[in-house]
C-alpha positions in Angstrom: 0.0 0.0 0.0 1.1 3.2 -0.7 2.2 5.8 2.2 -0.1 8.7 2.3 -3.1 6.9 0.6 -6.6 7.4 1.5 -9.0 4.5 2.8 -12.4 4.0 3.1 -14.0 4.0 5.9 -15.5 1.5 7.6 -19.0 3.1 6.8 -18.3 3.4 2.9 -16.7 -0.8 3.3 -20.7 -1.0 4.4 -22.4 0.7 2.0 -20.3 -1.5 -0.6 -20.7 -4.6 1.2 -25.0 -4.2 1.7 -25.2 -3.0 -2.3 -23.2 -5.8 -3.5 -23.9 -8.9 -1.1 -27.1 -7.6 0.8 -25.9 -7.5 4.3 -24.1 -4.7 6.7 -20.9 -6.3 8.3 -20.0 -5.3 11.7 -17.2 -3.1 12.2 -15.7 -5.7 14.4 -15.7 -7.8 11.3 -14.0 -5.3 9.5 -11.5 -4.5 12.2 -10.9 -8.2 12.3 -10.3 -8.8 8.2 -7.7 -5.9 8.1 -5.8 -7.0 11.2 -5.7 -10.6 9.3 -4.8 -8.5 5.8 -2.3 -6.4 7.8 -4.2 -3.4 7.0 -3.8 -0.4 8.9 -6.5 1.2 10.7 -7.4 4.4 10.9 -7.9 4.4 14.9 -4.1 3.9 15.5 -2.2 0.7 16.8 -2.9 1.2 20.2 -6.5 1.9 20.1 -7.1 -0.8 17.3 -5.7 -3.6 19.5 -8.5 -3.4 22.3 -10.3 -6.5 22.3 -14.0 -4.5 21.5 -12.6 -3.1 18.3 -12.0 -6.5 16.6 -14.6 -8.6 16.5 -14.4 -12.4 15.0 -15.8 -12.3 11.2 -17.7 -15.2 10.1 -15.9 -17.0 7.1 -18.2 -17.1 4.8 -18.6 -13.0 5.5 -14.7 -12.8 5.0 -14.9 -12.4 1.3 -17.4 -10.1 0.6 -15.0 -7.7 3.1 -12.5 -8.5 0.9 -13.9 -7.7 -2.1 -14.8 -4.1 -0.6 -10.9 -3.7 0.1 -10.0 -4.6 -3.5 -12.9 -2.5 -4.7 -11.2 0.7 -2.8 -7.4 -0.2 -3.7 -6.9 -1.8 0.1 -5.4 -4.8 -0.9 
C-alpha cells in the first residue's frame, strides 16, 4: 500500500458490502479482516488492538469484506 493513501471508511466498506452482497458487516468484522490482511486502521495501533474493536468475522462474511478492500485499492 502506498504511504499517504486514503482508505475508506469502515462506513463506505458498508455501504459497498449491503449493495453488493445484501448485508451490513460489523465493524468488528472489518476491524478483524484488516488486522488478518495487515491493513492499517485508521484508529491507530494502540486503540485498534482493544479486544472491542476486533470482533471475530464469520468466514463465509470474509470475502465479501475482501472484495470491498480490492474495490477501494486496500489490498
Amino acid at each position: 500500500m502506498m504511504e499517504g493513501m486514503i482508505m475508506a471508511t469502515d462506513a463506505e466498506i458498508q455501504k459497498f458490502v449491503q449493495h453488493h452482497q445484501g448485508f451490513i458487516p460489523k465493524r468488528g468484522w472489518i476491524a478483524h479482516v484488516k488486522a488478518a490482511r495487515g491493513i492499517p486502521t485508521l484508529r491507530g495501533a494502540k486503540e485498534a488492538r482493544r479486544k472491542h474493536d476486533i470482533e471475530p468475522c464469520p468466514p463465509e462474511k470474509r470475502e465479501a469484506i475482501e472484495e470491498a478492500f480490492r474495490h477501494f485499492g486496500m489490498m
